[in-house]
C-alpha positions in Angstrom: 49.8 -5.2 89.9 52.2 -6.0 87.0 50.6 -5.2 83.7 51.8 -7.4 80.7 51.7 -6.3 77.3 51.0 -8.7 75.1 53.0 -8.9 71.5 51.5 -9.9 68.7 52.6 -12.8 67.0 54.6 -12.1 63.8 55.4 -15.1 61.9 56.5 -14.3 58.2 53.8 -11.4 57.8 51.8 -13.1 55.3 51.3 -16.1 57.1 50.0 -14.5 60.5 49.2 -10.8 60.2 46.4 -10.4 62.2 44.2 -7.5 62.4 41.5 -5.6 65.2 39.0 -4.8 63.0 36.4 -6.4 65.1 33.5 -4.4 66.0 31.3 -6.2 68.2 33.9 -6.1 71.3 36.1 -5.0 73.3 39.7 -5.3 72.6 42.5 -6.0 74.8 46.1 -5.6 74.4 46.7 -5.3 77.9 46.0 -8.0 80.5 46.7 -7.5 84.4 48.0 -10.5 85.5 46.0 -12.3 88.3 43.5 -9.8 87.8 42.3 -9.7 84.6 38.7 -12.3 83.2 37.3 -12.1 86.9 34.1 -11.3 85.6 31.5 -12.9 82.8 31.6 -9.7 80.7 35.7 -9.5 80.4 35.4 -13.0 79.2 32.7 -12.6 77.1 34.5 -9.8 75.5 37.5 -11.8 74.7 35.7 -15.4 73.5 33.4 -12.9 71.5 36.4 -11.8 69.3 37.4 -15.2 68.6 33.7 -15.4 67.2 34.3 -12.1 65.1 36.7 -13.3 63.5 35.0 -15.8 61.6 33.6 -12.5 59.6 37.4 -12.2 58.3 38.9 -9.1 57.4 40.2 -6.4 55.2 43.2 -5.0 54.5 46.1 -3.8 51.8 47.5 -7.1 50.9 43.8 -8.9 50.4 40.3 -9.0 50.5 39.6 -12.0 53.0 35.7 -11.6 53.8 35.0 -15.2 53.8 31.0 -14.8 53.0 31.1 -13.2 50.0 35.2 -12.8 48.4 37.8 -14.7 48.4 37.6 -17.8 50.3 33.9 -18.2 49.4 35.0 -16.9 45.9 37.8 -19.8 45.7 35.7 -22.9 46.7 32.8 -22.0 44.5 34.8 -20.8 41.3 36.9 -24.0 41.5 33.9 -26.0 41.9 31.1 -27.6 39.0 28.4 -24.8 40.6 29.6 -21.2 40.1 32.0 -19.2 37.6 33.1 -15.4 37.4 33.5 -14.8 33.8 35.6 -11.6 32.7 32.8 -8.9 31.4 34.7 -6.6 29.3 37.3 -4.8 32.1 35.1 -5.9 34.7 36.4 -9.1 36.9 39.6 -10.0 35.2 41.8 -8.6 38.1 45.6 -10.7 36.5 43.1 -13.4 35.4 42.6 -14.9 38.8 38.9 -16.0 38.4 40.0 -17.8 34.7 42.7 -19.4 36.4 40.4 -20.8 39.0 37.6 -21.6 37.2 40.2 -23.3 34.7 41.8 -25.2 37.9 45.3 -23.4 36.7 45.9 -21.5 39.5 49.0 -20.9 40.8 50.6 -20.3 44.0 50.7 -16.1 43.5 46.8 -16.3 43.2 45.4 -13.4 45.2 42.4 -15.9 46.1 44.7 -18.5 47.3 46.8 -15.9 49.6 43.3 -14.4 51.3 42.5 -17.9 52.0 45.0 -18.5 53.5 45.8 -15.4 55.7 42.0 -15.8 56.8 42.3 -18.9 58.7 46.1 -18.0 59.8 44.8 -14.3 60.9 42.0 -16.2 63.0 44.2 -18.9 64.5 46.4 -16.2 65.6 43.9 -14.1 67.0 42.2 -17.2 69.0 45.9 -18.3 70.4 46.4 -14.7 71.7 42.8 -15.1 73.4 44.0 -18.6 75.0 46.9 -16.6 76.2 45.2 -14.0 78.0 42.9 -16.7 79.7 45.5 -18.6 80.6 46.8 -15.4 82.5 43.6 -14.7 84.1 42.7 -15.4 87.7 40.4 -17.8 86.7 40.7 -21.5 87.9 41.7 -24.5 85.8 38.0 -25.3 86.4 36.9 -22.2 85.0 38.9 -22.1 81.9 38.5 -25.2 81.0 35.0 -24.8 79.3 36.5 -22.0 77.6 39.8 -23.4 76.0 37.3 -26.0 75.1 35.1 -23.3 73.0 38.4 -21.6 71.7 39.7 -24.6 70.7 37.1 -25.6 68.5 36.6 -22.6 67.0 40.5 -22.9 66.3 39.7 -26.7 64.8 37.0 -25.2 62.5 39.8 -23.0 61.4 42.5 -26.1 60.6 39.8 -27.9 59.4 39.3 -25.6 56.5 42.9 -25.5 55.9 42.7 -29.2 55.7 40.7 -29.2 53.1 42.1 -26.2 51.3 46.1 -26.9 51.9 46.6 -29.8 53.4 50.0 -29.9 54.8 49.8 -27.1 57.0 51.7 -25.5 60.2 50.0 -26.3 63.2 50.5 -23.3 65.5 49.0 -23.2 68.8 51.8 -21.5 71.4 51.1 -17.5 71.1 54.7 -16.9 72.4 56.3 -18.9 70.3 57.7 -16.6 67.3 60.0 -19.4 65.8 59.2 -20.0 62.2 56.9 -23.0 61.8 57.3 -25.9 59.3 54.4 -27.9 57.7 52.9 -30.4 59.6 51.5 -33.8 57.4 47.5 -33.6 56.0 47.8 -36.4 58.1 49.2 -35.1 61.5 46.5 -31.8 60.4 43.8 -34.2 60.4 44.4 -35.8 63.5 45.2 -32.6 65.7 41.4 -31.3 64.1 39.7 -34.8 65.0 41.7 -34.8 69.1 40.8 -31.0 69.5 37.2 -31.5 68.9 36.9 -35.2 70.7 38.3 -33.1 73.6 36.2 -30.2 73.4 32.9 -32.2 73.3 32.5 -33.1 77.0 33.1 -29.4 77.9 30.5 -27.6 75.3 27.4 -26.6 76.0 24.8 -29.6 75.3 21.8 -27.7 74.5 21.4 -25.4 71.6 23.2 -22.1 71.5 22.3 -19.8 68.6 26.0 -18.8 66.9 28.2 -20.6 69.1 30.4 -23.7 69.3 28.5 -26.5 71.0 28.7 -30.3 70.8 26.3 -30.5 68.1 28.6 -27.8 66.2 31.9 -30.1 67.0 29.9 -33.2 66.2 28.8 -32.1 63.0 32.4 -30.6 62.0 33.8 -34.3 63.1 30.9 -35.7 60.7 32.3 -33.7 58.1 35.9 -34.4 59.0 35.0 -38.4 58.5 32.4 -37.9 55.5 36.0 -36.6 53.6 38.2 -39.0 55.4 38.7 -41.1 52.4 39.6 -38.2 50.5 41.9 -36.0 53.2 43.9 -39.1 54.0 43.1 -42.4 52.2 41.1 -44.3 55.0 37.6 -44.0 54.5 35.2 -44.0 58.1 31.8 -43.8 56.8 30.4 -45.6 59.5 32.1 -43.1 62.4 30.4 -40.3 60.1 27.2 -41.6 61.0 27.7 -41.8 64.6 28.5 -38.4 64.7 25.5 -37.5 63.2 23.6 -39.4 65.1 24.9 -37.4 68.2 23.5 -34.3 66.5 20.6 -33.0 68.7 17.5 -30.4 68.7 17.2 -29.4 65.1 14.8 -30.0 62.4 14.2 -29.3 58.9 12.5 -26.0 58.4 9.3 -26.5 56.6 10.7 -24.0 54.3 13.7 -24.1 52.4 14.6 -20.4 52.3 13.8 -20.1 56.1 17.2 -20.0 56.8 18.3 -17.5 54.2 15.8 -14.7 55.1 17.1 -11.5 56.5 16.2 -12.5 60.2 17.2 -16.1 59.5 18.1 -16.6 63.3 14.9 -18.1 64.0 15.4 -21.3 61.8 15.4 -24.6 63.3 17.8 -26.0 61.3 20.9 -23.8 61.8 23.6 -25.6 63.7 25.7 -22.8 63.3 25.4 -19.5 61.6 28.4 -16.2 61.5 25.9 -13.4 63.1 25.7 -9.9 60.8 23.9 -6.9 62.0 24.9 -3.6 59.7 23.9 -1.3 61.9 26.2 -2.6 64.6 29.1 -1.8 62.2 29.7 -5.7 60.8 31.2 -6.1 57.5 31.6 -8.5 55.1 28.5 -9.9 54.4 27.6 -8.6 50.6 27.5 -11.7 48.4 24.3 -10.9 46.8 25.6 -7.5 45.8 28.6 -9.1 43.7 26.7 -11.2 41.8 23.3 -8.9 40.4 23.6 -6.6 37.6 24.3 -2.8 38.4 21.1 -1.9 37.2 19.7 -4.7 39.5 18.8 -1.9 42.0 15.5 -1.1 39.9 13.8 -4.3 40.3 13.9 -3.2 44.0 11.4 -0.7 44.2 10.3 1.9 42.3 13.0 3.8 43.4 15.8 1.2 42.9 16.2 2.0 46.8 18.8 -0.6 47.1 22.7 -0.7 47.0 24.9 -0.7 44.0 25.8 -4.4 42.3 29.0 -5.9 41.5 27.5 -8.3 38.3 30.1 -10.7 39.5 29.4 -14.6 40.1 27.0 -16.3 39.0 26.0 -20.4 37.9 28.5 -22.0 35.4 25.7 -23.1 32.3 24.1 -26.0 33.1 23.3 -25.6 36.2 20.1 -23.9 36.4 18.6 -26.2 34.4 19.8 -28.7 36.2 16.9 -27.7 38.6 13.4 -29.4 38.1 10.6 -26.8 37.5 8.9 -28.4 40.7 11.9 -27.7 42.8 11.2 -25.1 45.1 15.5 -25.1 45.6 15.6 -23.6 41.8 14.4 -20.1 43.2 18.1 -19.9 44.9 19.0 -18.5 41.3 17.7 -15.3 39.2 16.9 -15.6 35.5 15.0 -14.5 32.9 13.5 -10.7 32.2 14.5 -8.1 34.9 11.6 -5.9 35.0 11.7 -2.3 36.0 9.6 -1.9 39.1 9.0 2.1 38.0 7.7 1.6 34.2 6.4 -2.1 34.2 9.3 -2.8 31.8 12.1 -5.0 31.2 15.6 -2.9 32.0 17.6 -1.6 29.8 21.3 -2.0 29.7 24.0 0.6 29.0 24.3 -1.7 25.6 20.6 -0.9 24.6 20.1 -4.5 25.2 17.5 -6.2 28.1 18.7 -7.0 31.0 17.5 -10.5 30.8 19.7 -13.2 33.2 21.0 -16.0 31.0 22.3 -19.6 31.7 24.5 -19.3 28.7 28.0 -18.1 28.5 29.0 -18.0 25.3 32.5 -16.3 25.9 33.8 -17.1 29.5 36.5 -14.3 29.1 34.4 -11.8 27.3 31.2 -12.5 28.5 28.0 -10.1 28.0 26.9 -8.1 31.5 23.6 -9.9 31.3 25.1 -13.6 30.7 25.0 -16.0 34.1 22.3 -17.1 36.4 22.3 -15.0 39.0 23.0 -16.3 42.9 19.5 -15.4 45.0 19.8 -17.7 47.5 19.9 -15.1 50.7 16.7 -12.8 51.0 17.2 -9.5 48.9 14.9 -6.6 49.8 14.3 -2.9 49.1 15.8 -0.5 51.6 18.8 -3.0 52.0 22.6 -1.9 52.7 25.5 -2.9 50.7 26.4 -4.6 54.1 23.5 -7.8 54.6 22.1 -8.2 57.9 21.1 -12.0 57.1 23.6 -14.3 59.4 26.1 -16.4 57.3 24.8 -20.1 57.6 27.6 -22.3 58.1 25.9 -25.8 58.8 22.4 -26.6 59.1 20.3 -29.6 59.3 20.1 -30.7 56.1 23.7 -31.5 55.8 23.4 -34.0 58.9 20.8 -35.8 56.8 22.6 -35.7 53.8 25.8 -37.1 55.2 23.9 -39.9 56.7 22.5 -41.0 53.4 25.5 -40.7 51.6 27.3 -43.1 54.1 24.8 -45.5 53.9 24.6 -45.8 50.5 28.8 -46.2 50.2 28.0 -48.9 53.1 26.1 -50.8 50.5 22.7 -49.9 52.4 20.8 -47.4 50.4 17.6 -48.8 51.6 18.4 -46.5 55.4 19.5 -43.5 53.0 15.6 -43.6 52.6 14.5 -41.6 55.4 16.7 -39.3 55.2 16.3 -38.6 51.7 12.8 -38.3 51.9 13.0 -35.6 54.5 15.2 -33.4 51.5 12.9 -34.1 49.0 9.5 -33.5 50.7 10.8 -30.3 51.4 11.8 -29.7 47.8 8.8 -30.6 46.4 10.6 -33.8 44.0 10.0 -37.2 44.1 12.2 -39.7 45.5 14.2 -41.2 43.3 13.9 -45.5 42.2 16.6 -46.3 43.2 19.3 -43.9 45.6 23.1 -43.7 44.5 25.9 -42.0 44.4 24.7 -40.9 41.4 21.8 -39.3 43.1 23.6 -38.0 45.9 26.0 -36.2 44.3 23.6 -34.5 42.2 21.1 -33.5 45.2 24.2 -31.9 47.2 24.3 -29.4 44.3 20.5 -29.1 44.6 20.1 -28.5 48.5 23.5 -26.8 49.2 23.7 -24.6 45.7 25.7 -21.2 46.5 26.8 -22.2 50.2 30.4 -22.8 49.4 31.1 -26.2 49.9 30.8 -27.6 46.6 34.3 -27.9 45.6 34.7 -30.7 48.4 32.2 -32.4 47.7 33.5 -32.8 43.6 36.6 -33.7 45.3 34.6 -36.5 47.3 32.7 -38.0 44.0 35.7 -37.8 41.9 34.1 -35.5 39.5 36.6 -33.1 40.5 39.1 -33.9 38.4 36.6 -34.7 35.0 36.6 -31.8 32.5 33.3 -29.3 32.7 32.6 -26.7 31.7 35.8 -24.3 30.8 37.7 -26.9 32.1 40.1 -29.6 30.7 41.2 -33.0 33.4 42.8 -31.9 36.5 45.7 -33.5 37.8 45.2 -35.5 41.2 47.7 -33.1 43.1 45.2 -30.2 42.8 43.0 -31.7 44.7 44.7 -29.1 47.7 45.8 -25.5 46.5 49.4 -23.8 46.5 51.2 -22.8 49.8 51.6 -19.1 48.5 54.4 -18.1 47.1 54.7 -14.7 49.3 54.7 -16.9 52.4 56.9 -19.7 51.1 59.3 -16.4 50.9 59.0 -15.6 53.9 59.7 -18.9 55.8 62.0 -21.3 54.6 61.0 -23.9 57.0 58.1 -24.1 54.6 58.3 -26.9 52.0 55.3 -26.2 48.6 53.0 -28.7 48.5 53.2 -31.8 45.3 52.9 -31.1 42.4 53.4 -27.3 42.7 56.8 -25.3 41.4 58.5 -23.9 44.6 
């Protein structure tokens, strides 16, 4: 039997380096022609490390965990909801997080280049995967279903380039090594709609805990029109809703932090969750230990038996008391007095001064180490590992909901955005508004999605995007997508920056 080796794709290194640091599977590099995804646990092993890869990776050039660095990092930093404010030495790393926060960026932000190389290393890593199938004995009958999974997981991935970049290269031959040129937001957004319309028929119906099923493509084809107007100028609110509609078998949990405890894989209202589990050697998952205070580790136990903090990110002022007391959501952030579990006492900081969590920020680039609402959104318990074991929540019911109300209300019907308001609210323990607007809506996204990473689109969405806040002056229309970056544009000269950006 003739055994093929398969070569990895190098296109400009920066823009496709992809790496095995999977841990869950088995890797293959070699593939026996005719021979090779006879049986359900070879192909599990491959469509499983299209699945890890959602974890992202580490390497030399950058930090690319997408749950907690730099492609979380970006999207919330950039946004109205979160800010890393230099402390002292700590978190200026070339000014990157003041450049984001500041929307200033440029295209040699470190930020901007993980981002990138994290849905490239991914869409790589899936085409060599499609490759291998399609060199399997299976049949086209058998494969089928399976292209149709990789290829939505691979849509996910140009979806969030979409939003990010825009005008992107749209690779999808793993043998092809020729240097790719940008493709239109426009021909990007239609390749991510047609992948998952043709998908959908293929997917599993029913619910399947962490993978891609037509409930996962519907909702990511909800999301795709809810930004339509935004991505490409033609608004399809009412295609939105029938998407949603299409979304089957979940429910609200009765409560809100349900789906942010430690063993969160019981919730109801995941769609689709990126599945951690330490002591199987997964990694990336450590959000809440970049944003408490070093000394956070004694409000733990009496002990401090907990890992070491980062005293990172945390919510831009204004924020927290944006929250109603009465909101239950408001517990997603730390403040106040952090008392030492050992002596009864508040903690005491290197400085001499309590370690008491403050909304203010009175000097974003010399801030104090207590200054910043703390992120406490994902269960944090004694005993825990840097590494979380919680499973990443990627979409869950309430967005479904949301996205229906806001379409109705830009439909000129907020009378059926009722309903699906009311679920939110119940839950949060706050009464429905009078009257349900934009207004409204914008403001309750922040509320029920605070610290999940999507904020930035939806401030993109409502305009406010572009208003000055906090740290922030008016941003130009053109940064409504980021950079191509600049160590990639040097790489491939087929490659043209996107508007509005210095080559």
């Amino acid at each position: 039997m003739k055994i093929k080796i398969i070569a990895a794709i190098v296109i400009a290194s920066t823009l496709f380096t992809y790496s095995c640091t999977d841990l869950d599977e088995e890797l293959y590099d070699r593939v026996e022609d005719g021979d090779f995804g006879q049986t359900p646990g070879e192909i599990q092993a491959l469509v499983g490390g299209a699945y890890s890869s959602l974890r992202g990776f580490g390497d030399a050039i950058s930090n690319s965990y997408p749950t907690c660095e730099y492609v979380f990092f970006l999207n919330e930093v950039a946004s109205d909801e979160a800010t890393i404010p230099t402390r002292g030495t700590d978190w200026f790393d070339g000014g990157q997080y003041q450049d984001a926060q500041r929307h200033l960026w440029n295209s040699d932000n470190r930020m901007i280049l993980s981002s990138w190389r994290y849905c490239y290393t991914g869409i790589a890593k899936i085409n060599s995967i499609i490759y291998q199938i399609d060199k399997s004995g299976l049949s086209d009958e058998a494969k089928a279903p399976i292209y149709a999974e990789l290829k939505s997981i691979r849509a996910y991935y140009y979806y969030t380039l979409l939003d990010m970049f825009g005008n992107v290269p749209i690779v999808t031959d793993f043998e092809d090594q020729g240097l790719p040129s940008n493709s239109s937001r426009q021909q990007v957004y239609d390749f991510v709609e047609s992948e998952l319309l043709e998908a959908v028929p293929l997917l599993p119906a029913n619910k399947v805990y962490s993978k891609f099923t037509q409930s996962v493509a519907y909702s990511l084809l909800a999301r795709l029109y809810l930004n339509s107007e935004a991505y490409v100028g033609v608004p399809r609110w009412t295609e939105c809703i029938e998407m949603c509609q299409k979304v089957t078998g979940y429910t609200l949990a009765p409560d809100y932090f349900a789906s942010f405890l430690t063993e969160n894989q019981t919730s109801p209202e995941i769609i689709l969750a990126i599945p951690y589990d330490s002591a199987a050697g997964t990694v990336g998952n450590y959000l809440s230990s970049m944003s408490c205070h070093y000394l956070h580790r004694l409000t733990m136990s009496p002990t401090g038996d907990y890992q070491w903090s980062g005293n990172g990110i945390c919510a831009q002022p204004g924020v927290y008391s944006s929250f109603e007391d009465t909101d239950k959501r408001k517990k997603s952030m730390l403040a106040g007095d952090q008392i030492n579990m050992a002596t009864g006492n508040v903690i005491i900081m290197d400085s001499g001064e309590p370690l008491t969590y403050t909304e203010e920020i009175v000097n974003f680039t010399d801030a104090k180490q207590n200054e910043g609402v703390r992120l406490h959104k994902y269960e944090m318990k004694a005993g825990e590992r840097w590494e979380r074991d919680h499973d990443w929540v990627v979409i869950r019911y309430a967005e479904i909901l949301m996205m229906q109300a806001e379409c109705y209300v830009r439909l000129g019907s907020p009378g059926l955005a009722t309903p699906f308001v009311e679920q939110i609210t119940l839950r949060a323990g706050t009464e429905m508004p009078a009257t349900i607007d934009l207004e409204f809506i914008d403001k309750e996204l922040l509320r029920e999605f605070i610290f999940e990473g999507r904020r930035r689109t939806d401030n993109i969405r409502f305009g406010t995007f572009f208003q000055p806040w906090w740290e922030k002056g008016t941003t130009p229309a053109t940064r409504a997508i980021f950079p191509i970056p600049a160590s990639v544009l040097s790489t491939n000269n087929n490659l043209n920056q996107n508007p509005g950006y210095p080559n």
